[in-house]
Backbone atoms as SQL, in Angstrom:
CREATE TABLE atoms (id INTEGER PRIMARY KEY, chain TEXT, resi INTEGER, resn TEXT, atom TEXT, x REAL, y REAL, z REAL);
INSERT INTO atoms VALUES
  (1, 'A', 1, 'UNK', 'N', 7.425, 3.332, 6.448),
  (2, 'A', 1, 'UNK', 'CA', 7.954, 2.532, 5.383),
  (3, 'A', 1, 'UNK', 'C', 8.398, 3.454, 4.260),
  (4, 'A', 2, 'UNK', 'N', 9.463, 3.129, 4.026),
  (5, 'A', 2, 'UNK', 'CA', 9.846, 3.985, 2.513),
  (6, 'A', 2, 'UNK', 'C', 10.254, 2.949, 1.288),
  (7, 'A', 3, 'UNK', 'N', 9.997, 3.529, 0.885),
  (8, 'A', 3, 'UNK', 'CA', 10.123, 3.141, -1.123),
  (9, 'A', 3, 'UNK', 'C', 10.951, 3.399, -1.998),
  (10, 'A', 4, 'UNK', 'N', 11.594, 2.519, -2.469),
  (11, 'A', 4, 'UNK', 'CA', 13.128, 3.074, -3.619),
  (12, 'A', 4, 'UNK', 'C', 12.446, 2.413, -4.862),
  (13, 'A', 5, 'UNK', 'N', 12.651, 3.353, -6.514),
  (14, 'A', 5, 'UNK', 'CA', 13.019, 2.189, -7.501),
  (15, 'A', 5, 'UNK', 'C', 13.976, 2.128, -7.828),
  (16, 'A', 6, 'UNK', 'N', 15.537, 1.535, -8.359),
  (17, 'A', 6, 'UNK', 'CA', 16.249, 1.440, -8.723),
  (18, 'A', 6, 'UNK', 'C', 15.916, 0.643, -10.342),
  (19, 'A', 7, 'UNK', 'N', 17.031, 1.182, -11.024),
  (20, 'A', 7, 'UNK', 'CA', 17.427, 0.815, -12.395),
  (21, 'A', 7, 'UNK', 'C', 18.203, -0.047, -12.533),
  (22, 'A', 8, 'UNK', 'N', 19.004, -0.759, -12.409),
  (23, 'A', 8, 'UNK', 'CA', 20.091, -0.988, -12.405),
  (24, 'A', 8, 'UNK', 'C', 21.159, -1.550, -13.692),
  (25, 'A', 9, 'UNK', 'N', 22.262, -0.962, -14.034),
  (26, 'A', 9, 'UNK', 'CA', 22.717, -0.789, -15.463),
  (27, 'A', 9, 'UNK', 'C', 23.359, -2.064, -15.837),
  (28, 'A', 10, 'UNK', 'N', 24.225, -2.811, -14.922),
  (29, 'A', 10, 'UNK', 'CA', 24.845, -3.826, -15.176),
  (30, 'A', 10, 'UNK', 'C', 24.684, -5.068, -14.373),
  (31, 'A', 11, 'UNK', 'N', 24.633, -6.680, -14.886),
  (32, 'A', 11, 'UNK', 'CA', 24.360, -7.680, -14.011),
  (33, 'A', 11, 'UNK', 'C', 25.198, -7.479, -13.233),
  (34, 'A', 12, 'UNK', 'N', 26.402, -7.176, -13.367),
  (35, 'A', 12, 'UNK', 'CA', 27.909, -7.395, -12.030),
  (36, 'A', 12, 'UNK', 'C', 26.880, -6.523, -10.862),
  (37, 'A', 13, 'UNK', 'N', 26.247, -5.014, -11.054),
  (38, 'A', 13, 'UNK', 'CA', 25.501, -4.345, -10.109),
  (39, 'A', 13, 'UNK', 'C', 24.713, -5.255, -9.320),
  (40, 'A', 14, 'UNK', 'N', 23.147, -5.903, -10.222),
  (41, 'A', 14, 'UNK', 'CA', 22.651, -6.162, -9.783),
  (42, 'A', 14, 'UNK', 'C', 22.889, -7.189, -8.756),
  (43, 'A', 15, 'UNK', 'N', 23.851, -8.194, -9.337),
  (44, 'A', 15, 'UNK', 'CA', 24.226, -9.407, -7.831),
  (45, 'A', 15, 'UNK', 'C', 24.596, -9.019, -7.536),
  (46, 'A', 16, 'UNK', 'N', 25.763, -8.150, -6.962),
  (47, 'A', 16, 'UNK', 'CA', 26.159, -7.176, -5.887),
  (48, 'A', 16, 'UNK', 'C', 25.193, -6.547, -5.191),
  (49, 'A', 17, 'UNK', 'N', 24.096, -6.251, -5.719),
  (50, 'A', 17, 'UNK', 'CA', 22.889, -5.560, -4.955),
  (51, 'A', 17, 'UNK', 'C', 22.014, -6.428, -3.857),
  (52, 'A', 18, 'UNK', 'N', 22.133, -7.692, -4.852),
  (53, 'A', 18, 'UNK', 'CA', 21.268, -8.598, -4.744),
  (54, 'A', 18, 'UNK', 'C', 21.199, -9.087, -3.198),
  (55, 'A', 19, 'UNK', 'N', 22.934, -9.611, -3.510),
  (56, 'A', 19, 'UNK', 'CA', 23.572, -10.025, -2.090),
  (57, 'A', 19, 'UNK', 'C', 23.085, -9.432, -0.872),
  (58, 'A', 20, 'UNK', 'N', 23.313, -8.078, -1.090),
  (59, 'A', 20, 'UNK', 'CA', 23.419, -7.446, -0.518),
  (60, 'A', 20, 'UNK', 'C', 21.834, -7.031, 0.635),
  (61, 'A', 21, 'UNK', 'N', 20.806, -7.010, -0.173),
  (62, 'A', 21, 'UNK', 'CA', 19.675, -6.931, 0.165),
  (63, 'A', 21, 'UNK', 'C', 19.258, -8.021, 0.894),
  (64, 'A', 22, 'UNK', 'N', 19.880, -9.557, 0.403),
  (65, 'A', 22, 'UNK', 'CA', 19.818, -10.650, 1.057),
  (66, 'A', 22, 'UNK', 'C', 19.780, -11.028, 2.600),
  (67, 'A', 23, 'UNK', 'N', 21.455, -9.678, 3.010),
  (68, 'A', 23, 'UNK', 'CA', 21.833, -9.954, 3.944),
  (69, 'A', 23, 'UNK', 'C', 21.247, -9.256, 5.312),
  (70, 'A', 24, 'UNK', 'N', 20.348, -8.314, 4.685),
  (71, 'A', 24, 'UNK', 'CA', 19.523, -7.846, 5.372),
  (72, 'A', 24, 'UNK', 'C', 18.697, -8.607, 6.272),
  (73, 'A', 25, 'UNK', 'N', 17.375, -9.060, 5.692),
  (74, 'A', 25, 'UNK', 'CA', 16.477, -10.085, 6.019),
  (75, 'A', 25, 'UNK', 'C', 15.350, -9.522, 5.538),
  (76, 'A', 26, 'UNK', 'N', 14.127, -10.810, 5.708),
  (77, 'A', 26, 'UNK', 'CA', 12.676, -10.427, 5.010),
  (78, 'A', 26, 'UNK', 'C', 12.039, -9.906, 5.787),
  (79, 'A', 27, 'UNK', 'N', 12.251, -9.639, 7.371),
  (80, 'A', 27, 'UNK', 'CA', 11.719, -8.745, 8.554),
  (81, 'A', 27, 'UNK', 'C', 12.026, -6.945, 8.130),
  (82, 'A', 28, 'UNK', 'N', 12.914, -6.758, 7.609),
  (83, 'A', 28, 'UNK', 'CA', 13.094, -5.626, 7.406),
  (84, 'A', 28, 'UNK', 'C', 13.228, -4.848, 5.547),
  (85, 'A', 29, 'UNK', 'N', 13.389, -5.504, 4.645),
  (86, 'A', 29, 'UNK', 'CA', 12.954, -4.833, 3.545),
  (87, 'A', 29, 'UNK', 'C', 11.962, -6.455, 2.632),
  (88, 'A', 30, 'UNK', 'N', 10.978, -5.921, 1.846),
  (89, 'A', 30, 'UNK', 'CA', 10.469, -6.899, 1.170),
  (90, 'A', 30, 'UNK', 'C', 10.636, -5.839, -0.466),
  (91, 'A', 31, 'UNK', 'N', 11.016, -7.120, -1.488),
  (92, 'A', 31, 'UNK', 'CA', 11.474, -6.614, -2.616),
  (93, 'A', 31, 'UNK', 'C', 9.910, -6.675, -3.710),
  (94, 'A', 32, 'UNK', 'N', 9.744, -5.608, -4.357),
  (95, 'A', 32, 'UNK', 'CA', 8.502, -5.171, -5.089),
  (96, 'A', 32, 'UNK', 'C', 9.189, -4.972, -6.724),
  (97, 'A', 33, 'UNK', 'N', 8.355, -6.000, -7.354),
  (98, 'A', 33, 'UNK', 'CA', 8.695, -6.033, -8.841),
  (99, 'A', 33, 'UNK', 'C', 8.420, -4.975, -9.426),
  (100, 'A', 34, 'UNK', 'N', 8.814, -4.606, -10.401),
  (101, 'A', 34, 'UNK', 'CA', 8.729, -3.435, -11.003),
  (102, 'A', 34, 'UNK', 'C', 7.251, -2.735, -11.847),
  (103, 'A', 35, 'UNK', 'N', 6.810, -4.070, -12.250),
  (104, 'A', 35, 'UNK', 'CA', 5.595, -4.169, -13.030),
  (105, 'A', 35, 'UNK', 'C', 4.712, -3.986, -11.799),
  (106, 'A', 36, 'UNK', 'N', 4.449, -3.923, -10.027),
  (107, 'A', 36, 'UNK', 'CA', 3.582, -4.020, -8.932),
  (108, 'A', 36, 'UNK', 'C', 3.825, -2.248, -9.380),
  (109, 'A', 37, 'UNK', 'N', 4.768, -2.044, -8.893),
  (110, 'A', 37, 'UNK', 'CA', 5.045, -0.277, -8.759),
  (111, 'A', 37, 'UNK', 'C', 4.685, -0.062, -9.507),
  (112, 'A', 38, 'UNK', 'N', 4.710, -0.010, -10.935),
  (113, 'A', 38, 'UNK', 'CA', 3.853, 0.728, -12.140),
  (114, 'A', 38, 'UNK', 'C', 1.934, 0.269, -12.281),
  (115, 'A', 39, 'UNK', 'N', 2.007, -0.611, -11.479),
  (116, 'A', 39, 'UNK', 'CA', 0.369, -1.309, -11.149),
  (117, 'A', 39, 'UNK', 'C', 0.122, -0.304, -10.371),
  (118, 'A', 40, 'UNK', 'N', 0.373, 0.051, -8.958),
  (119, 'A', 40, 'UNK', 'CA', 0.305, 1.075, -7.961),
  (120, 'A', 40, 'UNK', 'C', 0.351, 2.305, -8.381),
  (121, 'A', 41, 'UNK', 'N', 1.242, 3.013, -8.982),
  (122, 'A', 41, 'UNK', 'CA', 1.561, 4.405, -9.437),
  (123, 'A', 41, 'UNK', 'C', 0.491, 4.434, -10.637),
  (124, 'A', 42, 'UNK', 'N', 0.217, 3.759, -11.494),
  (125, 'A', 42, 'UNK', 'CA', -1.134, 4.030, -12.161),
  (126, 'A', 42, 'UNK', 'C', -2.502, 4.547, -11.464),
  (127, 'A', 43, 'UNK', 'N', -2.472, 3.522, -10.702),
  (128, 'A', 43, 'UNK', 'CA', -3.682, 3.087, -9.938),
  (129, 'A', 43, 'UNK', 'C', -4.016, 4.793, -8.762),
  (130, 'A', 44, 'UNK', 'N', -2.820, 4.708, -8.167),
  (131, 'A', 44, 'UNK', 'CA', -2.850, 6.151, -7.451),
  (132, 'A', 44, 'UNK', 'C', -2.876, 7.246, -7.947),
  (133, 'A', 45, 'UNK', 'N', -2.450, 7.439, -9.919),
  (134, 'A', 45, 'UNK', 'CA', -2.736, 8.645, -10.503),
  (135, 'A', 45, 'UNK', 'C', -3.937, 8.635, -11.085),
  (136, 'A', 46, 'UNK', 'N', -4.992, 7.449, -11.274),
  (137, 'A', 46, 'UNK', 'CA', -6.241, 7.535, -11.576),
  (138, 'A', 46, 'UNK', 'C', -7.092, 8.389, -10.344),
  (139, 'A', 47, 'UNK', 'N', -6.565, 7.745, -8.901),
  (140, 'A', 47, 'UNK', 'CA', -7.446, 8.122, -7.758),
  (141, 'A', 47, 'UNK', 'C', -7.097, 10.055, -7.902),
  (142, 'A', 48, 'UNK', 'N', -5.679, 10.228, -8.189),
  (143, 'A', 48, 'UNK', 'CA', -5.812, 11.405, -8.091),
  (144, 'A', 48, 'UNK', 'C', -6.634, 12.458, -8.973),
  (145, 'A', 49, 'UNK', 'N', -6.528, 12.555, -10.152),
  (146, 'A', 49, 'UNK', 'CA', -7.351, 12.621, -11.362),
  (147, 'A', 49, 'UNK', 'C', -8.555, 13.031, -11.016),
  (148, 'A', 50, 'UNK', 'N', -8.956, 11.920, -10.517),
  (149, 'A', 50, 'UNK', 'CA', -10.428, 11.705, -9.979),
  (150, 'A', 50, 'UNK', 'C', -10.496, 12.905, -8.932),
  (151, 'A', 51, 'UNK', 'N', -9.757, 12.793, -8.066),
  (152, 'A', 51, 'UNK', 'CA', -10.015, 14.308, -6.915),
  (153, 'A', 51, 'UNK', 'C', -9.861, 15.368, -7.385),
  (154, 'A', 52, 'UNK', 'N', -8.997, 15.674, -8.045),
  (155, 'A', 52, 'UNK', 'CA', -8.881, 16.861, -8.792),
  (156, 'A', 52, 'UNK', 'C', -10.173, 16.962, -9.549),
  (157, 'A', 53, 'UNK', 'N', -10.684, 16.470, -10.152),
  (158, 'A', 53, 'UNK', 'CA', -12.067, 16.877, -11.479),
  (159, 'A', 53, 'UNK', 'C', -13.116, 16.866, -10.794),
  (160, 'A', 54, 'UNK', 'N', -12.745, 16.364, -9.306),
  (161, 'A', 54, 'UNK', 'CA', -14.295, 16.282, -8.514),
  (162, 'A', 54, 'UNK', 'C', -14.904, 15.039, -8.383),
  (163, 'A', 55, 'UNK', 'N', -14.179, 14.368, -8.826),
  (164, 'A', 55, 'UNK', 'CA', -15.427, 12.794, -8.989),
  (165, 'A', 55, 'UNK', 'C', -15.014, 11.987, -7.966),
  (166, 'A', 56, 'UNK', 'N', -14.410, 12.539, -7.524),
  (167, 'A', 56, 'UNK', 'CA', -14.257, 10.996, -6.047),
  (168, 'A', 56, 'UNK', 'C', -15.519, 11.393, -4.339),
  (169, 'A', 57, 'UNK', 'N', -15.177, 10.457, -4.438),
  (170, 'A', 57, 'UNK', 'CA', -16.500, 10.822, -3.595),
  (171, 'A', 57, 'UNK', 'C', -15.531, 10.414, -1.830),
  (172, 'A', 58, 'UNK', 'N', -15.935, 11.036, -0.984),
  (173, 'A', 58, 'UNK', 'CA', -15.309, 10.845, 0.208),
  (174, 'A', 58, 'UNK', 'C', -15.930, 10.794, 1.606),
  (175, 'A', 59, 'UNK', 'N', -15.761, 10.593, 2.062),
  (176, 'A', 59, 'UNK', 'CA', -16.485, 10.382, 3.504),
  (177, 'A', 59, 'UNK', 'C', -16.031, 10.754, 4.876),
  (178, 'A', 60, 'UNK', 'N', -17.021, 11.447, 5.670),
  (179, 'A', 60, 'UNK', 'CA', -16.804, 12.172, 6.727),
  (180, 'A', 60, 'UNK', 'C', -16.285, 11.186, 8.066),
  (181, 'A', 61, 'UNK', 'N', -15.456, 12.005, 8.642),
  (182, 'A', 61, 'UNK', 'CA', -14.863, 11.246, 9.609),
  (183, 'A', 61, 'UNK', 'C', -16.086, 10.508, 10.640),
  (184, 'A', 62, 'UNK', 'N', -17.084, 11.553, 11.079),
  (185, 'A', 62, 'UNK', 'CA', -18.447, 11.025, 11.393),
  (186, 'A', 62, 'UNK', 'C', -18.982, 9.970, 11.176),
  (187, 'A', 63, 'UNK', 'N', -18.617, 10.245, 9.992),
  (188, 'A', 63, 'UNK', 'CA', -19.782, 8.876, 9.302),
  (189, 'A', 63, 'UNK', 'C', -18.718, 7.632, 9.324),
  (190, 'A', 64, 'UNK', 'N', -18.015, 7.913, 9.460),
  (191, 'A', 64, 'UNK', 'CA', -16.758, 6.822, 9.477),
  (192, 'A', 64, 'UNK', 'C', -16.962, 6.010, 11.271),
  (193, 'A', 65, 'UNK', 'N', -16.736, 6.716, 11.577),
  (194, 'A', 65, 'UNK', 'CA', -16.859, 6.634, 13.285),
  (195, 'A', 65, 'UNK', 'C', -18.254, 5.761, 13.591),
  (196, 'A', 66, 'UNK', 'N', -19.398, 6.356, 13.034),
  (197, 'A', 66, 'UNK', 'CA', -20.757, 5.620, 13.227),
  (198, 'A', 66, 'UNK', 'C', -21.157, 4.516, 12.508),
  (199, 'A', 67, 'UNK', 'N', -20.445, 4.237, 11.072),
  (200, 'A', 67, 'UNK', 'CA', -20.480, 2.764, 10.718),
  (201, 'A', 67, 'UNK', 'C', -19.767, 2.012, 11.902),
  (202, 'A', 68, 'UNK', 'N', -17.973, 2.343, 12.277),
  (203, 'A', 68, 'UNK', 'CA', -17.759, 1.400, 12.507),
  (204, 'A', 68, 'UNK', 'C', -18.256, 0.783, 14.101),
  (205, 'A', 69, 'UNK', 'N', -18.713, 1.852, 14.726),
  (206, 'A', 69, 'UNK', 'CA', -19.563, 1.747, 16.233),
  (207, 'A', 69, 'UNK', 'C', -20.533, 0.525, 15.277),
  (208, 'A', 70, 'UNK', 'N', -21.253, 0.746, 14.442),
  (209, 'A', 70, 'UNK', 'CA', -22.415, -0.522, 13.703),
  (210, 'A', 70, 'UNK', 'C', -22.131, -1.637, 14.409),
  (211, 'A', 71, 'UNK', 'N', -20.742, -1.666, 13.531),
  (212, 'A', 71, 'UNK', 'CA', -20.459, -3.076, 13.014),
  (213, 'A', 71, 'UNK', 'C', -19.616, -3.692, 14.110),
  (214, 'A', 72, 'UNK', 'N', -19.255, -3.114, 15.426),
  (215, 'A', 72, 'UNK', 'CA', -18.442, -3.350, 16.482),
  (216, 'A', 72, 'UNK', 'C', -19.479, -4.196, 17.196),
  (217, 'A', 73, 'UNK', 'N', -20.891, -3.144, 17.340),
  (218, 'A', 73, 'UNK', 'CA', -21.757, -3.795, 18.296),
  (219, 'A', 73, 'UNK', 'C', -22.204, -4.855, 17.585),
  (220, 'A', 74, 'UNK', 'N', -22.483, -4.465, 16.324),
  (221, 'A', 74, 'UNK', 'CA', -22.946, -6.068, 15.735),
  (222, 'A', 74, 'UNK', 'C', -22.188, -7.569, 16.534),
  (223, 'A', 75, 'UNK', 'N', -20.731, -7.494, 16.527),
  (224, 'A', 75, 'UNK', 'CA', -20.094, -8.563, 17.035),
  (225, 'A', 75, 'UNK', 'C', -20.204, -8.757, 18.335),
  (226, 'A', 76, 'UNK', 'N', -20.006, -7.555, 19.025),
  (227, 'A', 76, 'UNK', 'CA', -20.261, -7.537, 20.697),
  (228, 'A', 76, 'UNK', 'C', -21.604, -7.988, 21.033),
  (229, 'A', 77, 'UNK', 'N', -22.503, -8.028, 20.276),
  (230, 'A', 77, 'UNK', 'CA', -23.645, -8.625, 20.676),
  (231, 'A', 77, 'UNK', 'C', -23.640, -10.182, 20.283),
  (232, 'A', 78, 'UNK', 'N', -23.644, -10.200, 19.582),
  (233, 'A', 78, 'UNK', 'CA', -22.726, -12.157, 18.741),
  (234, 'A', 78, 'UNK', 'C', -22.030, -12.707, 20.109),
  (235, 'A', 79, 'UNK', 'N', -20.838, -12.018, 20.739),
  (236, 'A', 79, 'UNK', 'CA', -20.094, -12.581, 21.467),
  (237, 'A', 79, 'UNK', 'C', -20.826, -12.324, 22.828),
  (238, 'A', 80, 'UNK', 'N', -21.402, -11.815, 23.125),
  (239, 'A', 80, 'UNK', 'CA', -22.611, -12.019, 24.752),
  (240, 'A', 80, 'UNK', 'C', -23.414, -12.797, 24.552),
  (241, 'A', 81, 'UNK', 'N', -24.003, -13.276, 23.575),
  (242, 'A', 81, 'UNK', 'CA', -24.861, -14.444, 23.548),
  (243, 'A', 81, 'UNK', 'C', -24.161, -15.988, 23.838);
């Protein structure tokens, strides 16, 4: 998936754009308000911040692997009964 922001300078642009994106379809691009992207790009320069100074805390692929074996059998045992 890739990501554009555009500006756009004049209304004549934007409905020309508009159309245009229209004719695409909602299977292949979905349109992201501007205020989501600046929600996101905040949000991802806090997480970074955080790695850089040390404070994020992270988890081993291991340990990743052996929760989710947990919580697999948890259900696989649910569904044999």
């Amino acid at each position: 998936m890739e990501n554009i922001l555009l500006r756009v300078k004049s209304r004549k642009a934007y409905k020309e754009l508009m159309n245009l994106l229209q004719e695409i379809g909602e299977n292949e691009i979905e349109l992201v308000s501007g205020t989501e992207f600046e929600k996101q790009k905040c949000e991802l320069e806090k997480e970074l911040e955080n790695m850089n100074e040390g404070k994020a805390e992270f988890t081993d692929l291991d340990e990743v692997d052996l929760e989710l074996e947990r919580i697999i059998s948890q259900y696989e045992d649910k569904a044999i009964r």
